[in-house]
Biotite code that builds the C-alpha atoms (Angstrom):
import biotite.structure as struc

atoms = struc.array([
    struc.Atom([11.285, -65.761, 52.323], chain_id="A", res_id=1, res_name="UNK", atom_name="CA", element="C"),
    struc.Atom([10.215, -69.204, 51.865], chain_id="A", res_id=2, res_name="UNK", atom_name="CA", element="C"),
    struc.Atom([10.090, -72.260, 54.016], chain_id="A", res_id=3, res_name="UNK", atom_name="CA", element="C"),
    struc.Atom([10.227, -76.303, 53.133], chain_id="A", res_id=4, res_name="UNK", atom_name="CA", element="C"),
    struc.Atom([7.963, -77.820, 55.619], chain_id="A", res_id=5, res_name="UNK", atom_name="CA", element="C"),
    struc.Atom([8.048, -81.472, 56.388], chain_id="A", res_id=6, res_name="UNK", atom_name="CA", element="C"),
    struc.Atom([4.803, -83.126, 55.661], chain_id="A", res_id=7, res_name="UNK", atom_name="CA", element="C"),
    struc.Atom([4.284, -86.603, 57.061], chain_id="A", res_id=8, res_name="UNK", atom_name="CA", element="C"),
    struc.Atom([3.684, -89.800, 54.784], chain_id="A", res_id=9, res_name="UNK", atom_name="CA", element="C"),
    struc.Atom([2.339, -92.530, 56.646], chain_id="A", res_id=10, res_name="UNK", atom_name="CA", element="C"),
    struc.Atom([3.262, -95.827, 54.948], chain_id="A", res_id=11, res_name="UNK", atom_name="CA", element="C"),
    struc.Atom([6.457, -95.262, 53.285], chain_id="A", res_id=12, res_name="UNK", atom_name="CA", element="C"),
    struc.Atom([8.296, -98.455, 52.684], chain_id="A", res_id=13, res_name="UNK", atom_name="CA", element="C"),
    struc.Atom([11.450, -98.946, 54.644], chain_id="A", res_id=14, res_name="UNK", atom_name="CA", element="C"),
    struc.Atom([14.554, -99.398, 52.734], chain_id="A", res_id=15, res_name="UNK", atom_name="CA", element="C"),
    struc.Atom([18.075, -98.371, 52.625], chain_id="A", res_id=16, res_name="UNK", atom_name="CA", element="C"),
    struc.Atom([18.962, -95.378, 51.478], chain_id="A", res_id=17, res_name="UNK", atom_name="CA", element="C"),
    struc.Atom([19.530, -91.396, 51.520], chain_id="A", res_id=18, res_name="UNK", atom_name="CA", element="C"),
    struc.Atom([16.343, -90.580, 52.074], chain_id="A", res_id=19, res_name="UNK", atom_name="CA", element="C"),
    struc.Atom([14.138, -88.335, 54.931], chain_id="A", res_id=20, res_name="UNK", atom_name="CA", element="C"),
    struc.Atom([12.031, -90.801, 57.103], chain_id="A", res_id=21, res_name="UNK", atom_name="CA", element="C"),
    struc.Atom([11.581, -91.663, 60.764], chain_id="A", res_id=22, res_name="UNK", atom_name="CA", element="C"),
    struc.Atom([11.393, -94.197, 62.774], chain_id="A", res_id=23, res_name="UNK", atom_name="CA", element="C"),
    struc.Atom([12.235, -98.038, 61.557], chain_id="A", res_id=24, res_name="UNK", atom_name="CA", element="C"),
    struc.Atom([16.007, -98.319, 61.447], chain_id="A", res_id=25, res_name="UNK", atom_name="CA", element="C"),
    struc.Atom([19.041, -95.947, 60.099], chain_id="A", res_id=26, res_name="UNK", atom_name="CA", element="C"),
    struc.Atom([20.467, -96.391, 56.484], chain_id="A", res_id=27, res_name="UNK", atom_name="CA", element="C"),
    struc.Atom([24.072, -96.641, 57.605], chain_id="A", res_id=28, res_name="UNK", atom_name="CA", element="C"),
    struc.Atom([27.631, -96.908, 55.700], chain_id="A", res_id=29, res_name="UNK", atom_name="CA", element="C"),
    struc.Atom([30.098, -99.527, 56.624], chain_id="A", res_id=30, res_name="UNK", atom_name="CA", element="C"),
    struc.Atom([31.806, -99.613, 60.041], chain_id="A", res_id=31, res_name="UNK", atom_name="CA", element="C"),
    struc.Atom([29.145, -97.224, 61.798], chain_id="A", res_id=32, res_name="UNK", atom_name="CA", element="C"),
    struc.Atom([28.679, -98.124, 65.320], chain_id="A", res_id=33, res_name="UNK", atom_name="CA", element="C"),
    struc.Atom([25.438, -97.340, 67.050], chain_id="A", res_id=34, res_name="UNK", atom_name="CA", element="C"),
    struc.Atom([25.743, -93.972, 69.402], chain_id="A", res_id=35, res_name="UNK", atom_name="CA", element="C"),
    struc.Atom([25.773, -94.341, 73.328], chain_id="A", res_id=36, res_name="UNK", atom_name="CA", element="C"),
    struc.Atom([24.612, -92.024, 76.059], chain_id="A", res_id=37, res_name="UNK", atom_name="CA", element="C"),
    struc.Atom([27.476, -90.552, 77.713], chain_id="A", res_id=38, res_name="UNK", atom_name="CA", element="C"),
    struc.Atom([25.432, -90.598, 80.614], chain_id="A", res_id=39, res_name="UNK", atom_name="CA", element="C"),
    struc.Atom([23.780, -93.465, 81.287], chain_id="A", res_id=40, res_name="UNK", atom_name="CA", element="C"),
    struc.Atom([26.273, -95.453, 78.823], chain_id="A", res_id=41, res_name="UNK", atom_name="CA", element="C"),
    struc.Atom([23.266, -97.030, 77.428], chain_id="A", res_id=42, res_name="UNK", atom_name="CA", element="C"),
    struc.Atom([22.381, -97.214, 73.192], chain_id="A", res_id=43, res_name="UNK", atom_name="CA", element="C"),
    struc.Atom([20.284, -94.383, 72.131], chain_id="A", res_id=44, res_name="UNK", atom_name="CA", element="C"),
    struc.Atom([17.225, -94.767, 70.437], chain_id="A", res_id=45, res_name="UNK", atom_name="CA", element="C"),
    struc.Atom([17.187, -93.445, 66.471], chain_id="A", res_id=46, res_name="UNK", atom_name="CA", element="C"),
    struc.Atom([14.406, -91.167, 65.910], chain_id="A", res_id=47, res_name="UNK", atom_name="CA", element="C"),
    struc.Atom([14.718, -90.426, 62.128], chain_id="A", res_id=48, res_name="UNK", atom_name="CA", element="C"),
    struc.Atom([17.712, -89.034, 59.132], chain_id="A", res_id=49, res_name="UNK", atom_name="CA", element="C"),
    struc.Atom([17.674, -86.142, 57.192], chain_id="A", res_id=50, res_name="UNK", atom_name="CA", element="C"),
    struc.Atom([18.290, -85.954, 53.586], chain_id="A", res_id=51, res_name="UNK", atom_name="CA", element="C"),
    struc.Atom([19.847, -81.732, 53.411], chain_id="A", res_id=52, res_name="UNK", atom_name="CA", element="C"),
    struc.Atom([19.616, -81.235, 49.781], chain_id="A", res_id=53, res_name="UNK", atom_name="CA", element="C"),
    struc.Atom([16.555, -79.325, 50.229], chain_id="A", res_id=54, res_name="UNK", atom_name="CA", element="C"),
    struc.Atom([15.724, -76.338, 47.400], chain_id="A", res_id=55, res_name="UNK", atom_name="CA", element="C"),
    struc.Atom([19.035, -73.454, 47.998], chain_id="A", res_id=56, res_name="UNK", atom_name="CA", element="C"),
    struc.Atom([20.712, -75.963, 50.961], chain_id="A", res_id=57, res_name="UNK", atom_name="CA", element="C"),
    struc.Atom([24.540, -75.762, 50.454], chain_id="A", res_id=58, res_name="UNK", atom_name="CA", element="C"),
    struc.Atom([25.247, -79.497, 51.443], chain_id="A", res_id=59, res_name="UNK", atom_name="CA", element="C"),
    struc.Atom([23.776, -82.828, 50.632], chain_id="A", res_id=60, res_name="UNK", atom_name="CA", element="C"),
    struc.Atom([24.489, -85.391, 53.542], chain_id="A", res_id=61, res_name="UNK", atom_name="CA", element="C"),
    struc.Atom([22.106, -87.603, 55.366], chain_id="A", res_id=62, res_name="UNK", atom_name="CA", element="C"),
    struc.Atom([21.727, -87.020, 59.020], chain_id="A", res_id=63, res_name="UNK", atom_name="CA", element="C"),
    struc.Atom([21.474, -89.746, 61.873], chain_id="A", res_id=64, res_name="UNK", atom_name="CA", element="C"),
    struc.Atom([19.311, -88.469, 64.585], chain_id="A", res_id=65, res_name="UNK", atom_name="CA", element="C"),
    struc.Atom([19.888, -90.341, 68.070], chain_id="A", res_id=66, res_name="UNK", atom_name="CA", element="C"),
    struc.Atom([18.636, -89.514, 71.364], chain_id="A", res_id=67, res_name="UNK", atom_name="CA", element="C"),
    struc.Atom([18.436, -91.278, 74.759], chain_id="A", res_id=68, res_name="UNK", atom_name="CA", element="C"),
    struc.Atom([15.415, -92.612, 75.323], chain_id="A", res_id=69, res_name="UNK", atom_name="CA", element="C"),
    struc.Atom([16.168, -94.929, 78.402], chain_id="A", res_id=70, res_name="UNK", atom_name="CA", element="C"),
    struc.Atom([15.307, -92.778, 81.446], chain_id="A", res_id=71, res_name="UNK", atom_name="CA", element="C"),
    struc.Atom([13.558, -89.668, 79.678], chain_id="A", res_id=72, res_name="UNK", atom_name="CA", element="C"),
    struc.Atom([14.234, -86.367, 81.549], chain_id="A", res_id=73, res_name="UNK", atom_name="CA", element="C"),
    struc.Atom([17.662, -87.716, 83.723], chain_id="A", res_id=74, res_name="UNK", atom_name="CA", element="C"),
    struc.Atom([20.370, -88.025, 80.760], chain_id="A", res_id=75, res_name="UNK", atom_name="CA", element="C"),
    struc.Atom([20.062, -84.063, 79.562], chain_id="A", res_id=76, res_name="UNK", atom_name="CA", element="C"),
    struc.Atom([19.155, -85.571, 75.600], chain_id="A", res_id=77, res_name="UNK", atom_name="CA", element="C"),
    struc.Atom([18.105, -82.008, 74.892], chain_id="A", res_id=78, res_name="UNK", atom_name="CA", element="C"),
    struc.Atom([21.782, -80.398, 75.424], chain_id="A", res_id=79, res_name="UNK", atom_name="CA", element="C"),
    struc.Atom([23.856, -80.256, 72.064], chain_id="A", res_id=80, res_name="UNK", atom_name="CA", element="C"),
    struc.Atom([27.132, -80.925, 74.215], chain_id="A", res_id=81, res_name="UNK", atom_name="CA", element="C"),
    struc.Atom([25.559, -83.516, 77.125], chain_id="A", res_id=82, res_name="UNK", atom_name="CA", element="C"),
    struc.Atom([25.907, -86.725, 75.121], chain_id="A", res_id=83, res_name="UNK", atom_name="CA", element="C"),
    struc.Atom([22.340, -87.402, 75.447], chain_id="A", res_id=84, res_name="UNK", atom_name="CA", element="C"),
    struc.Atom([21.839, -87.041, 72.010], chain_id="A", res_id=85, res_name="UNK", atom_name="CA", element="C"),
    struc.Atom([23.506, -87.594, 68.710], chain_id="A", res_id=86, res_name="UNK", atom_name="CA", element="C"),
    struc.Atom([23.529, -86.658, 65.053], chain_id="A", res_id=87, res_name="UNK", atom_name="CA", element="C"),
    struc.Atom([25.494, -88.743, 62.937], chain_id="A", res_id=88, res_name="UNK", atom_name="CA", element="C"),
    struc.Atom([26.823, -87.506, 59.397], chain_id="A", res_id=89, res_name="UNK", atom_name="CA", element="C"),
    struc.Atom([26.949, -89.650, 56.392], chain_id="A", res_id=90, res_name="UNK", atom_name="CA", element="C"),
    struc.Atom([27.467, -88.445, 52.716], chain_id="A", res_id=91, res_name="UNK", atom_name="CA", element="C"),
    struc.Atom([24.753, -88.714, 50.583], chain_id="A", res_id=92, res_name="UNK", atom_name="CA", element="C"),
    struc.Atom([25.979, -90.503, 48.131], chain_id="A", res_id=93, res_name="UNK", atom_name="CA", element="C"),
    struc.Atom([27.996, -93.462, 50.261], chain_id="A", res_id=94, res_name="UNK", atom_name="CA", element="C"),
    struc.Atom([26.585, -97.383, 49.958], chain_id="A", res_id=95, res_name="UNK", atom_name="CA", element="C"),
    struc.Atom([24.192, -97.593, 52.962], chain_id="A", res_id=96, res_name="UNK", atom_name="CA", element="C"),
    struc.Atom([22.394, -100.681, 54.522], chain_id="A", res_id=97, res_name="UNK", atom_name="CA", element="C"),
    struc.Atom([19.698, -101.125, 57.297], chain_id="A", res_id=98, res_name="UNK", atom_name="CA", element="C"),
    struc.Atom([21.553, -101.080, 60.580], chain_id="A", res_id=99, res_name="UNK", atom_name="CA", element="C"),
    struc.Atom([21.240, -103.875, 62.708], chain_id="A", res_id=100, res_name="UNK", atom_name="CA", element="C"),
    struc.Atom([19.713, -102.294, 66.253], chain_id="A", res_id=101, res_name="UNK", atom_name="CA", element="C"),
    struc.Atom([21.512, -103.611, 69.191], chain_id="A", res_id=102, res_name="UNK", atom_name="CA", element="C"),
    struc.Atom([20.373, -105.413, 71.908], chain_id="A", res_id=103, res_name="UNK", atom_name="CA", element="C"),
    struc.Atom([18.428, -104.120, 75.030], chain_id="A", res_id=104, res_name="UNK", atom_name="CA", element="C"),
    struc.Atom([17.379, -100.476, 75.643], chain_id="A", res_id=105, res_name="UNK", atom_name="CA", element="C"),
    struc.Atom([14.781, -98.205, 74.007], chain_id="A", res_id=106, res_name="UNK", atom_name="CA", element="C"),
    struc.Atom([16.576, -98.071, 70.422], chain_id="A", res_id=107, res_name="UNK", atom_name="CA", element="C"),
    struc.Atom([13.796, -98.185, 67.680], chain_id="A", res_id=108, res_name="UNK", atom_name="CA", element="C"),
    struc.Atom([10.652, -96.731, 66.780], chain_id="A", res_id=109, res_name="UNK", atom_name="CA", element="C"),
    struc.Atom([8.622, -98.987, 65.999], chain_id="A", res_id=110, res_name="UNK", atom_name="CA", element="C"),
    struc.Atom([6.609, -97.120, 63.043], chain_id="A", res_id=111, res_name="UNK", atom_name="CA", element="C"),
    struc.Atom([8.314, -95.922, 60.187], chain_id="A", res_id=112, res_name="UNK", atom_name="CA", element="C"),
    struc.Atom([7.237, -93.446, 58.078], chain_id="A", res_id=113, res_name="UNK", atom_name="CA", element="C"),
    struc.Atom([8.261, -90.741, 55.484], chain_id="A", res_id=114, res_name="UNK", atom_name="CA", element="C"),
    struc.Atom([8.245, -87.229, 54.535], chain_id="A", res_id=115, res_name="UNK", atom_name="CA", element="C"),
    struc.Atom([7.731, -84.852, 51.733], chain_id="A", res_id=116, res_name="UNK", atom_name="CA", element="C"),
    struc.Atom([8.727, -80.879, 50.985], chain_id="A", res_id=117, res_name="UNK", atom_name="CA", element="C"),
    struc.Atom([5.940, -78.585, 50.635], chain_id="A", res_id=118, res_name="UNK", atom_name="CA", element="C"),
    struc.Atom([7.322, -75.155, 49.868], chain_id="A", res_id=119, res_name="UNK", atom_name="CA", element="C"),
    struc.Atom([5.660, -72.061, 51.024], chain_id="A", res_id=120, res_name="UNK", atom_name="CA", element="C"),
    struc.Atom([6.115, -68.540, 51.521], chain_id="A", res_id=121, res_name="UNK", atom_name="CA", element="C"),
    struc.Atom([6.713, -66.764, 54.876], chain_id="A", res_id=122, res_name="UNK", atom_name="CA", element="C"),
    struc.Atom([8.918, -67.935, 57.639], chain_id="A", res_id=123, res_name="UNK", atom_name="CA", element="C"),
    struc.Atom([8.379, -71.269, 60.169], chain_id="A", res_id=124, res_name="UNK", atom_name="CA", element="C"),
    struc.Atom([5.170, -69.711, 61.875], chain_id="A", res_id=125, res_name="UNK", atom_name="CA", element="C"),
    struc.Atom([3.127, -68.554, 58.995], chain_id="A", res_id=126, res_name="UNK", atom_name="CA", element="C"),
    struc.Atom([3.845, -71.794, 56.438], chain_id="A", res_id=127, res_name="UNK", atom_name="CA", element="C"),
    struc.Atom([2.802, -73.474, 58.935], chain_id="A", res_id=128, res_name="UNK", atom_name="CA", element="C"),
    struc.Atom([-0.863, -71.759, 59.604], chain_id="A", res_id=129, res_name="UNK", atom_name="CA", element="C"),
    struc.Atom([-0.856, -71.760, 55.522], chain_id="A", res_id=130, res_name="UNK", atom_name="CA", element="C"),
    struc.Atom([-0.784, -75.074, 55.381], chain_id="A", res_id=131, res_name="UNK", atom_name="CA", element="C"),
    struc.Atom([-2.996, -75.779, 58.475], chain_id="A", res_id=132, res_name="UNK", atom_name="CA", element="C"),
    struc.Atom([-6.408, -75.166, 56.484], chain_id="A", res_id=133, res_name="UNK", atom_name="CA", element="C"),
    struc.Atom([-8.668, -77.331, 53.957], chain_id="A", res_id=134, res_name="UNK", atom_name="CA", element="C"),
    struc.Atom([-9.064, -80.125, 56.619], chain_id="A", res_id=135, res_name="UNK", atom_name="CA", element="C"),
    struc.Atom([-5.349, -80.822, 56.616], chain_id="A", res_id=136, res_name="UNK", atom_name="CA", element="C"),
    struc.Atom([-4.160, -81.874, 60.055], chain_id="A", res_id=137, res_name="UNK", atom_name="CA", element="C"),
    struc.Atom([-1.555, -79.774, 61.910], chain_id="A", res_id=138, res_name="UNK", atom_name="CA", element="C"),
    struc.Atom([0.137, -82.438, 63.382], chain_id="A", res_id=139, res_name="UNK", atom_name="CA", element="C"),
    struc.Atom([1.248, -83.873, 59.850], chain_id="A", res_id=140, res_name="UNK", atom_name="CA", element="C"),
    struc.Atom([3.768, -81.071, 59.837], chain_id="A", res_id=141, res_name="UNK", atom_name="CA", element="C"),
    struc.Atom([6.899, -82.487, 60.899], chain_id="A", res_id=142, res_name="UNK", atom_name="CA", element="C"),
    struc.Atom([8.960, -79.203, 61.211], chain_id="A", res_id=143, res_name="UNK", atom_name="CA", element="C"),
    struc.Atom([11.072, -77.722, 58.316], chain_id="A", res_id=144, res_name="UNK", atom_name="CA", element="C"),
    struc.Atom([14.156, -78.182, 56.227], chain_id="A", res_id=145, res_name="UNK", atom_name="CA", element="C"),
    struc.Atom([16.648, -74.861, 56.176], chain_id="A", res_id=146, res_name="UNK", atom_name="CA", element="C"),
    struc.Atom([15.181, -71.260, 56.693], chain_id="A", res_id=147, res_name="UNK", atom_name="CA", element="C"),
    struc.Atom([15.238, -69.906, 60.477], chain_id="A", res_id=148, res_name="UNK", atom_name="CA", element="C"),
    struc.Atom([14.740, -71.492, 63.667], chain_id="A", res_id=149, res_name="UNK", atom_name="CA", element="C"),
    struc.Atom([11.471, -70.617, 65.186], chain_id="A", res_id=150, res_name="UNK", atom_name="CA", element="C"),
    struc.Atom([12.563, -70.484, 68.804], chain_id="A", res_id=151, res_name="UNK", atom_name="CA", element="C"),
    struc.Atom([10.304, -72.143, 71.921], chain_id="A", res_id=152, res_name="UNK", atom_name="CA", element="C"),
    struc.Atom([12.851, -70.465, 74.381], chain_id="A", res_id=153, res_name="UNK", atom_name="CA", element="C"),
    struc.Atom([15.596, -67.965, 73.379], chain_id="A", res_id=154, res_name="UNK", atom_name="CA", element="C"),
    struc.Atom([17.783, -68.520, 70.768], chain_id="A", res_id=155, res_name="UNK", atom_name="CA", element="C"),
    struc.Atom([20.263, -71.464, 71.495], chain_id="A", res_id=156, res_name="UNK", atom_name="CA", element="C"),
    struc.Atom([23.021, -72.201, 68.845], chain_id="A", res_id=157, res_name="UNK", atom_name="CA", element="C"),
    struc.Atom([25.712, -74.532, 69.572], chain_id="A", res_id=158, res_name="UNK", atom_name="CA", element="C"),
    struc.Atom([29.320, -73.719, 68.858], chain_id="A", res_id=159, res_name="UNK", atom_name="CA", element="C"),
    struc.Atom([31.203, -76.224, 66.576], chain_id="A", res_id=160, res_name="UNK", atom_name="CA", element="C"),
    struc.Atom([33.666, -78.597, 68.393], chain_id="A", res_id=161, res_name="UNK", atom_name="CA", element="C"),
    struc.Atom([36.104, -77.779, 65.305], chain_id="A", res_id=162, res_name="UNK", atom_name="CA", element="C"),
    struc.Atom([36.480, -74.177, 64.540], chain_id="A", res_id=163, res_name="UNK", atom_name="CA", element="C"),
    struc.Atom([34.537, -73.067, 67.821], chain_id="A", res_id=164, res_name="UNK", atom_name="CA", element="C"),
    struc.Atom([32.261, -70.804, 65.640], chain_id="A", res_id=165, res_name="UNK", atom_name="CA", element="C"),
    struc.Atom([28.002, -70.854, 65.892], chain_id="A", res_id=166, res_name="UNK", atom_name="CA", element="C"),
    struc.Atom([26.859, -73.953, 63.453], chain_id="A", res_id=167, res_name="UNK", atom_name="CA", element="C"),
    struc.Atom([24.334, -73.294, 60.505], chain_id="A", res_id=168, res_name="UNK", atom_name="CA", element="C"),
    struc.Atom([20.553, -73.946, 61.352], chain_id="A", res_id=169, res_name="UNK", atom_name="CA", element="C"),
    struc.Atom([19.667, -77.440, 59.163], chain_id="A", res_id=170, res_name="UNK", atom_name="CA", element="C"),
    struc.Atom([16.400, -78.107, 60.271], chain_id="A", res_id=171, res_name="UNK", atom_name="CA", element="C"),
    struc.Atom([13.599, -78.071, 62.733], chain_id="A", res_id=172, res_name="UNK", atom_name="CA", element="C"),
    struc.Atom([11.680, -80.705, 63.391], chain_id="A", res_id=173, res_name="UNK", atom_name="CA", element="C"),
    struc.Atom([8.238, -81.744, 65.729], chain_id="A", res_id=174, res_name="UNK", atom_name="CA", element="C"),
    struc.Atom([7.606, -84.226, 68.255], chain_id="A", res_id=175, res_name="UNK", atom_name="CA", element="C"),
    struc.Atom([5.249, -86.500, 65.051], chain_id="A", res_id=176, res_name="UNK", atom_name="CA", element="C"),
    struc.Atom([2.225, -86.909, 64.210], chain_id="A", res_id=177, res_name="UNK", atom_name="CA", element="C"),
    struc.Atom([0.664, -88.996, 66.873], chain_id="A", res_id=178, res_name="UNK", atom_name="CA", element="C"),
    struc.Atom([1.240, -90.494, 69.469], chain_id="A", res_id=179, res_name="UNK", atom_name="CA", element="C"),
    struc.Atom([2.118, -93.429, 68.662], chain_id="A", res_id=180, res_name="UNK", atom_name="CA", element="C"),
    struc.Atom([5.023, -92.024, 66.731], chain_id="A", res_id=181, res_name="UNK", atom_name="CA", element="C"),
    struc.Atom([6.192, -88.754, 68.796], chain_id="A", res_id=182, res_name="UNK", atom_name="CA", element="C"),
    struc.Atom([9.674, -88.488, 69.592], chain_id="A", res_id=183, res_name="UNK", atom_name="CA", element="C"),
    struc.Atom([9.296, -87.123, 72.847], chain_id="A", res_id=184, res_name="UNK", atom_name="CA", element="C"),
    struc.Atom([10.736, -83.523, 72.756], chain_id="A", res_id=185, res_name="UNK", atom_name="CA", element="C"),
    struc.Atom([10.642, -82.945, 76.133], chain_id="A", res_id=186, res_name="UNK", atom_name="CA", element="C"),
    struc.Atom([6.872, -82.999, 76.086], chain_id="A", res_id=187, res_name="UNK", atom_name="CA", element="C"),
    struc.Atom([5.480, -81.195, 73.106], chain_id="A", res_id=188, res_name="UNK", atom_name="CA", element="C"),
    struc.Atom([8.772, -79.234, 72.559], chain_id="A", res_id=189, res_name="UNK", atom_name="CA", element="C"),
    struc.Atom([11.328, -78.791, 69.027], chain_id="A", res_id=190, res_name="UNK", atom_name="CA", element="C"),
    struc.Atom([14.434, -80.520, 67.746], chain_id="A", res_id=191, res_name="UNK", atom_name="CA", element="C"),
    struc.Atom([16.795, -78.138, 66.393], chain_id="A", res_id=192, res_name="UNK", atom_name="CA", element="C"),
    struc.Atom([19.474, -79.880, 64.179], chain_id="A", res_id=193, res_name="UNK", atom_name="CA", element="C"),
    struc.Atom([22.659, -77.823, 63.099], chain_id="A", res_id=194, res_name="UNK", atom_name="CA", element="C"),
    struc.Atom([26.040, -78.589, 61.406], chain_id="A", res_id=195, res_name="UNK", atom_name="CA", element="C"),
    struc.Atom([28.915, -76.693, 60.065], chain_id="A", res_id=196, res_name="UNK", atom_name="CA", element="C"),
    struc.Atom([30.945, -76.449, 57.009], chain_id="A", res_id=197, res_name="UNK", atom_name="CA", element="C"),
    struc.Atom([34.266, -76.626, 58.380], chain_id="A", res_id=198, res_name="UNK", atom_name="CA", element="C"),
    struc.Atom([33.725, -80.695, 58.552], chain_id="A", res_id=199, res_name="UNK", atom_name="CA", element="C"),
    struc.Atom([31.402, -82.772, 57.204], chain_id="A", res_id=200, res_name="UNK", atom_name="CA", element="C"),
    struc.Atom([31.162, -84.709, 60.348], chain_id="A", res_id=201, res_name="UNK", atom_name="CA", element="C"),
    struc.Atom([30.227, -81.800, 62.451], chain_id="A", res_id=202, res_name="UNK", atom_name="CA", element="C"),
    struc.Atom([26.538, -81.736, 63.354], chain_id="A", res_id=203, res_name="UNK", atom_name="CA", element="C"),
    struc.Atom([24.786, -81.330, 66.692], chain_id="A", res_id=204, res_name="UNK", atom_name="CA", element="C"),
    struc.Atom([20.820, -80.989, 67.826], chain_id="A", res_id=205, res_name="UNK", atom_name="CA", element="C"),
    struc.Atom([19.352, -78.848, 70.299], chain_id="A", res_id=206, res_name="UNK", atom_name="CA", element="C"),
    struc.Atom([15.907, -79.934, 71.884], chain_id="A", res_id=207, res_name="UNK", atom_name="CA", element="C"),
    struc.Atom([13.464, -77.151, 73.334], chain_id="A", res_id=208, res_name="UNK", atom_name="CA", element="C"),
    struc.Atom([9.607, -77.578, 74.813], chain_id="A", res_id=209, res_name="UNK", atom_name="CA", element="C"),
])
């Protein structure tokens, strides 16, 4: 098997569009409206989007990725169902603008920066330590684009909200590459981000440390 990995690039310029990056602000279509914590009610901060259309992915959307960031550890932002955290779909190919964040709460990140594929063999785990050499720093591998979910804790897929049926692993993604820009997974943890073919709206993420 092979595996994309995520490789940070610091500096990327921030600009709207379907596009992997983190931090800064989401690249949003018309009418989208910010995600709240069903918990706290408060705005959730945005952490990063996914472009899917990684080599062999069967979809090509962008992915929002929200998570409450208010009171860390009392909203449950690393449950799929707890409304603590969000992923919002948006077709790849829709007209997109910087969103505007809204006022008060812990919404943006301030650094922004990108990400590249490198492709190599082996699953999660060993791409990873084949990468890891030469000098190259660990911590610039932001997690991994399709393949299999290498699990902190057991195995934990969520069930879509449409068809009831286990969603299809999208990516897998680390806490950043310093800490300046870490996304707080529960303390060193995993973001696991599904979604499911039987709507394009249907995605979900599942934290783990």
């Amino acid at each position: 098997m092979t595996t994309h990995l995520l490789i940070n690039e610091p500096g990327a310029p921030q600009g709207a569009g379907a596009r992997t990056s983190f931090g800064g602000l989401p690249s949003v279509p018309a009418g989208f409206a910010w995600p709240v914590c069903k918990e706290c009610a408060g705005h959730m901060q945005f952490l990063g989007q996914l472009r899917t259309n990684h080599p062999g992915s069967r979809r090509d959307q962008l992915l929002l990725l929200f998570k409450c960031d208010n009171d860390p550890g009392c909203c449950d932002e690393w449950e799929a169902d707890s409304g603590g955290n969000a992923v919002v779909a948006v077709p790849s190919d829709a007209s997109l603008s910087l969103a505007a964040p809204p006022a008060g709460g812990e919404t943006v990140r301030a650094t922004h920066h990108g990400a590249r594929l490198d492709t190599l063999d082996g699953d999660y785990d060993a791409a990873r330590d084949a990468w890891d050499t030469g000098g190259r720093r660990g911590r610039d591998i932001l997690g991994q684009l399709g393949g299999q979910p290498s699990w902190i804790q057991g195995e934990e897929v969520p069930l879509c909200n449409d068809c009831g049926k286990e969603m299809e692993f999208v990516a897998q993604l680390e806490e950043g590459p310093d800490h300046q820009t870490s996304m707080n997974f529960c303390g060193g943890g995993c973001a696991y981000v599904f979604a499911c073919g039987c709507s394009p709206a249907s995605a979900k993420m599942v934290i783990q440390a």
